[in-house]
N, C-alpha and C positions, 0 to 999 in steps of 0.2 A: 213651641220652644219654651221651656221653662225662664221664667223671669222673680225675681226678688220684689216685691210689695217692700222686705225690711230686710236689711244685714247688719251684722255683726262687724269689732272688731277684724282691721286684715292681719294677713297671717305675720307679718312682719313686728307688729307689735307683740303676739303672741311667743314669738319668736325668741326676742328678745328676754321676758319674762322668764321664761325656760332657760335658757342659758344664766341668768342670775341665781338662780333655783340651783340647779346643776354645781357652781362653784362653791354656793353657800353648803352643801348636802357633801360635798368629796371634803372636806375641810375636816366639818364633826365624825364623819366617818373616820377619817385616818385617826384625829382623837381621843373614839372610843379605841382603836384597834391600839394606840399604842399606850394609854392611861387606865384601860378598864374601866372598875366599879370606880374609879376617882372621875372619869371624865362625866359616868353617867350621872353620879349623885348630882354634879355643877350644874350638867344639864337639863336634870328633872326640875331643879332648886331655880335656874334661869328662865325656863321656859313656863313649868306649872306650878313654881313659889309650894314645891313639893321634896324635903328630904328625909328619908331614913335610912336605917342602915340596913336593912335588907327590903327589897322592892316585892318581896314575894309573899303573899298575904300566908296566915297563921289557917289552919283549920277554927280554933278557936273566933278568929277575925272574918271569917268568911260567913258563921254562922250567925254572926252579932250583923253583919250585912244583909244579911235574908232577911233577920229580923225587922226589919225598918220595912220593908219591903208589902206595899197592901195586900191581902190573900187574893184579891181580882186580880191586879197583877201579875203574881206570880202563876193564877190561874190562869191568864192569857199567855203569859212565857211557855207553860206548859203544853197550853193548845200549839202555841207556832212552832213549836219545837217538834211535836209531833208529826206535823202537817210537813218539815222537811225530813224527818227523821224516817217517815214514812214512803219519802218518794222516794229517798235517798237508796234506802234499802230494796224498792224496787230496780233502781239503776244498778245498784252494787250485783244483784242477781242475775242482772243483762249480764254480766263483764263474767266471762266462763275461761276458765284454765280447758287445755287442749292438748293432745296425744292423739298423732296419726300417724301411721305407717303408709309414710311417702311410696316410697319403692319397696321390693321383700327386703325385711333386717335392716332398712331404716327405718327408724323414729324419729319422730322431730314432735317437738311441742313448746308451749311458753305456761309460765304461771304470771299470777298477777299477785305482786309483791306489796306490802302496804309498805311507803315509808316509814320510818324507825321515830323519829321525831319532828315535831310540825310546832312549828310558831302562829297563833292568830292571834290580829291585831284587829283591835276593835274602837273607835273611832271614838271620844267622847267629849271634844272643844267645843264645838258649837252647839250641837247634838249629842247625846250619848246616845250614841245609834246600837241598842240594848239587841236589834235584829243582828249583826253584825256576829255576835257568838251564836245566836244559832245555824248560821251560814256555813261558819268555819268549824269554829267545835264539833256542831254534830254532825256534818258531811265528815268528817277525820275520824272522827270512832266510828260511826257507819262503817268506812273504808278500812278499819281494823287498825289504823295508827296507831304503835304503845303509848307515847308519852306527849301529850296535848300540851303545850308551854299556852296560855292567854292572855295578854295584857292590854291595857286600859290604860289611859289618864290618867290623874284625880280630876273628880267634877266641886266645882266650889270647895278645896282644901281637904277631900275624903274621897277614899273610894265609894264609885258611885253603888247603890246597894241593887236596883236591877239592873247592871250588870254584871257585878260578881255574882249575883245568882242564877243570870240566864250564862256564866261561862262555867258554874258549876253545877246546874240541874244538866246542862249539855255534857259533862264529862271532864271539863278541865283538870288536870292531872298538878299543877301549877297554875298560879294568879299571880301576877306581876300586874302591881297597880304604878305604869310608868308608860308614857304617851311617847308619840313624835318618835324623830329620827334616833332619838335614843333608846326606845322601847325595840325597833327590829335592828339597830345596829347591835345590840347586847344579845340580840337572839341569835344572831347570824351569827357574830366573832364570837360569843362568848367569853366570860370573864370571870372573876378567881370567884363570886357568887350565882352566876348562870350560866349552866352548862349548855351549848350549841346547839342549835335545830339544824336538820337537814333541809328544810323549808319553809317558805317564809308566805302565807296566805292574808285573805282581809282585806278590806278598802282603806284608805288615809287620804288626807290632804296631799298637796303638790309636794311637799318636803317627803311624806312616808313614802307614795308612790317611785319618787326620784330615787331616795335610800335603798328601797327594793329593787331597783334598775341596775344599779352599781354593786349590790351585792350579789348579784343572778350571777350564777356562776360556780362563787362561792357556796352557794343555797341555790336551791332551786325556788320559783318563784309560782304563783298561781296564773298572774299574767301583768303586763305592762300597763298601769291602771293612771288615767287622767279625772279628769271633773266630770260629775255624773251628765250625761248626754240624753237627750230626750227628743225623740222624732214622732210625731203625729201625722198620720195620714189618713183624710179627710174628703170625703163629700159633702154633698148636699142634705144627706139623710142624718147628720147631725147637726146640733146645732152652735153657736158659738160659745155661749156659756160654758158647757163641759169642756170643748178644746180649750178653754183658756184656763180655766181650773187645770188640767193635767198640765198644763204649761209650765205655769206656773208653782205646781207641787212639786214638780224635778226643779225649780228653775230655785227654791228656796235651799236646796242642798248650798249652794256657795255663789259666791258674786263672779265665778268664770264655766259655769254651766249652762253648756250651750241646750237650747230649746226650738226648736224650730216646727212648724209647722209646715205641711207640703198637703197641695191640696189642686184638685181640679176645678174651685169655684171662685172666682173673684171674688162674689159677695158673701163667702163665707168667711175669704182670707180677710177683708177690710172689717166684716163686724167681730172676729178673732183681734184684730189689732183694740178697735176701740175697748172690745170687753175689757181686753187684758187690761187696761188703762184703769177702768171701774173698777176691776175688780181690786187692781195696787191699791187704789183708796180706801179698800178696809182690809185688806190682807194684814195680820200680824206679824208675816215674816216679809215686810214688804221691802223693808230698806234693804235684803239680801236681795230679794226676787228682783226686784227694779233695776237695780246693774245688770246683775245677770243678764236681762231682758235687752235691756241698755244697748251693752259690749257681746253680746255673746246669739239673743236672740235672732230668729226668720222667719221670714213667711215668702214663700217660695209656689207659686203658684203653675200648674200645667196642663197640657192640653187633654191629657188621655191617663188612663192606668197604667198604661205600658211606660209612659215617660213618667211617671212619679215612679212605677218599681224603678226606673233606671236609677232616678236619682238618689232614691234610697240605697242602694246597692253604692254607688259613687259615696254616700256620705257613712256607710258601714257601720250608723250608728249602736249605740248599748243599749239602750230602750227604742222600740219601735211599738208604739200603740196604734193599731190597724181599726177609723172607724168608717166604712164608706158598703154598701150595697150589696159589695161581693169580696167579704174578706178572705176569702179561701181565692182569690185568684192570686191576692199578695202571701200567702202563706205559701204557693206552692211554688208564686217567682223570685221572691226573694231570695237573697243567697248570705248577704252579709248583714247582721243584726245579733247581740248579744240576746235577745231574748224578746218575740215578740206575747204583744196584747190583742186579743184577739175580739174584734165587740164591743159597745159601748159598756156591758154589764161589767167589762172588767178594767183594772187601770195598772198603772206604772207602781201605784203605792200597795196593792194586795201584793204584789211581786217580792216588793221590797220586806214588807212585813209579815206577809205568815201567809200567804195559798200552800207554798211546798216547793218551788221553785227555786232557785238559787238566783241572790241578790247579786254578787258580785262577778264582774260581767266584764267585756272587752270595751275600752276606750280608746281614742285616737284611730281609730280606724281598725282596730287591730281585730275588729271582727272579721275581716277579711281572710285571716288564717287559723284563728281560734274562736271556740267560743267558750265560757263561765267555768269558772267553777264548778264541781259538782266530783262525784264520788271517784269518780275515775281521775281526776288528777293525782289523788294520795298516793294513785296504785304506778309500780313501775312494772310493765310488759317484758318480761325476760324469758327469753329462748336457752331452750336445751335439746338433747341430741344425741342419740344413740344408736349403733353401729352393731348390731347381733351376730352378726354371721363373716366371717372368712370371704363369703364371694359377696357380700353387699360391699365389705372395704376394697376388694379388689375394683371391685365396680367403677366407683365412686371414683375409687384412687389413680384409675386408668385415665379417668377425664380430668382430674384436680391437675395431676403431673404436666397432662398437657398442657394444661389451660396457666399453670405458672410459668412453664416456660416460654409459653407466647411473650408474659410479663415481664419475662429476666430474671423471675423468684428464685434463686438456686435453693437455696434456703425451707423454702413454701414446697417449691417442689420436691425435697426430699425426702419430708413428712409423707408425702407420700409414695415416694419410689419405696422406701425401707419398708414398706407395709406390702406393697405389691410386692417385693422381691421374701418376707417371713409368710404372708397369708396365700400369695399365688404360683410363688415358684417361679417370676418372672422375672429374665437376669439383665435387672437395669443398674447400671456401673451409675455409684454415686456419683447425683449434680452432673449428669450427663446427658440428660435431656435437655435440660435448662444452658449447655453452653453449646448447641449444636441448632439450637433453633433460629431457622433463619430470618425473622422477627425478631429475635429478642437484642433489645438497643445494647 
């Protein structure tokens, strides 16, 4: 039976936090929606001590940003960008438009539509997470999206320069240098200076995540995104050092990122505990990592493989790093995971930063029904259908008529009587099926 070595924070405290979250996020929303570019300039000026009069950088201003920018740099932006721009377009070639003639003189098929306009939001308070535009941006032009809106913070009172340059080597169409619940609430409602996206992508802190929660709807969304989540799954055949380093690397994202390790060895999980301890004491991001670890951390110990897949599955987490003997047996049982690590050779941060993968990923469980990002979200799946011949509509129409007036459709069923009584000569008295069936409520 699985048992806890360490836990976290209960949910009841978590709980509450969210709910604080929630009221503060519906407030600045309504705001933006009823003040525009007045509520947003307040809130750039309150939150990132940021204002001008237009938030959307100059062509002239984007180049003067590259410029600052070291040529290794911008030569690593290049490479990462590739590296997704490269799977991306493999996936995008997976996803095939279709035409098939179901029955004779039916047709049915779907294309795959790119959305019209796409919002990404790219992270830059703590971090300026520079990965972040190549996630969004170039999965979006991959996906054929026309008009790429990108916005950022300011980092230290400027826009940060490798990110306006990795949101415009990726394709950014627009640069909005403007953070927080302000940067996607202007993107969603739009205002007398920024015109509306149809969708809202990217990772953020608890305020962006929540904003994009309450605007789903209105926008469509990439997915329901919490505090980066990191699950290690472990043997004997590693050792403690490494699990505590990838621990710890996710665990530096924020002070409510949970980290857990699951693991069949006791003495793997207790020398896991102690490292992680050593290693806080020269970690540089330590005073994040530590709470995290703190409130959020586990080590969850079990008897077999079978009961760590369980529990992994049960805990659905966004990163799942696989390092134990036979990692193909958890690759094949797994079921809920934003994106696993497969092997010691690799980790949670090639993922994050440039393999080709896509970073941004399901939290709170939500891998359970979705998973990441990636080229096929931009696209919308739309069916079409076409009718050739006289006796396919008869056909068809023979079974529709009935099958409405099972329902009561007088209406549904007429469409198709009128068609069998022009294409077959069959003399069905209108809405006459539909009030004679002995079913129909």
């Amino acid at each position: 039976m699985a048992r806890h070595l360490k836990r976290g924070k209960d949910a009841a405290e978590i709980a509450k936090a969210d709910t604080e979250i929630r009221q503060a996020v519906e407030l600045i929303l309504s705001d933006i929606e009823a003040r525009g570019d007045d509520a947003v300039r307040d809130l750039a000026k309150k939150y990132d001590g940021w204002a001008r009069e237009s938030f959307r950088l100059t062509q002239a201003e984007i180049e003067a940003a590259i410029a600052k920018v070291p040529a290794q740099d911008l030569e690593d932006i290049r490479f990462a960008q590739e590296q997704v721009r490269n799977f991306a377009k493999k996936q995008r070639a997976a996803i095939q438009d279709i035409e098939v003639e179901t029955l004779p003189g039916v047709v049915l098929g779907h294309k795959n539509i790119p959305v019209n306009a796409v919002g990404c939001y790219v992270p830059g308070g703590r971090y300026p997470m520079v990965a972040s535009a190549h996630m969004s941006v170039v999965t979006a032009k991959v996906a054929g999206v026309k008009r790429v809106v990108a916005a950022a913070p300011p980092f230290k009172g400027e826009p940060h320069p490798a990110i306006v340059a990795a949101m415009h080597m990726g394709g950014a169409d627009e640069i909005l240098v403007l953070g927080g619940i302000q940067a996607v609430g202007a993107m969603a409602l739009g205002t007398k200076s920024i015109a509306p996206v149809d969708m809202l992508v990217g990772p953020g802190n608890a305020f962006v995540a929540e904003a994009k929660r309450q605007l789903y709807g209105r926008v469509g969304i990439d997915l329901f995104a919490g505090p980066t989540e990191t699950l290690i799954i472990a043997d004997e055949t590693v050792d403690a050092e490494i699990c505590a380093i990838d621990l710890l690397g996710q665990a530096e994202h924020g002070p409510t990122s949970p980290a857990v390790l699951l693991t069949n060895s006791e003495e793997l999980a207790k020398g896991v505990i102690a490292e992680v301890e050593r290693q806080l004491k020269i970690l540089p991001t330590a005073d994040i990592a530590r709470q995290s670890w703190a409130d959020y951390g586990q080590v969850i110990v079990c008897d077999s493989y079978e009961e760590m897949a369980g529990v992994a599955d049960r805990l659905a987490f966004e990163h799942v790093q696989v390092m134990t003997i036979d990692n193909d047996f958890f690759l094949n049982r797994l079921t809920n995971f934003g994106a696993l690590f497969l092997g010691p050779r690799t980790n949670v941060a090639y993922g994050d930063k440039v393999i080709g993968t896509n970073h941004t990923l399901p939290t709170k469980g939500a891998a359970r029904y979705t998973g990441g990002l990636w080229v096929g979200k931009f696209l919308k799946t739309c069916t079409y259908q076409r009718v050739l011949t006289d006796e396919a509509s008869v056909r068809i129409g023979a079974y529709c008529s009935r099958l409405c007036a099972l329902e009561g459709f007088a209406g549904h069923g007429e469409q198709a009587n009128v068609r069998l009584r022009r294409h077959g000569g069959i003399d069905i008295a209108p809405y006459a099926a539909a009030a004679v069936h002995p079913n129909r409520n």
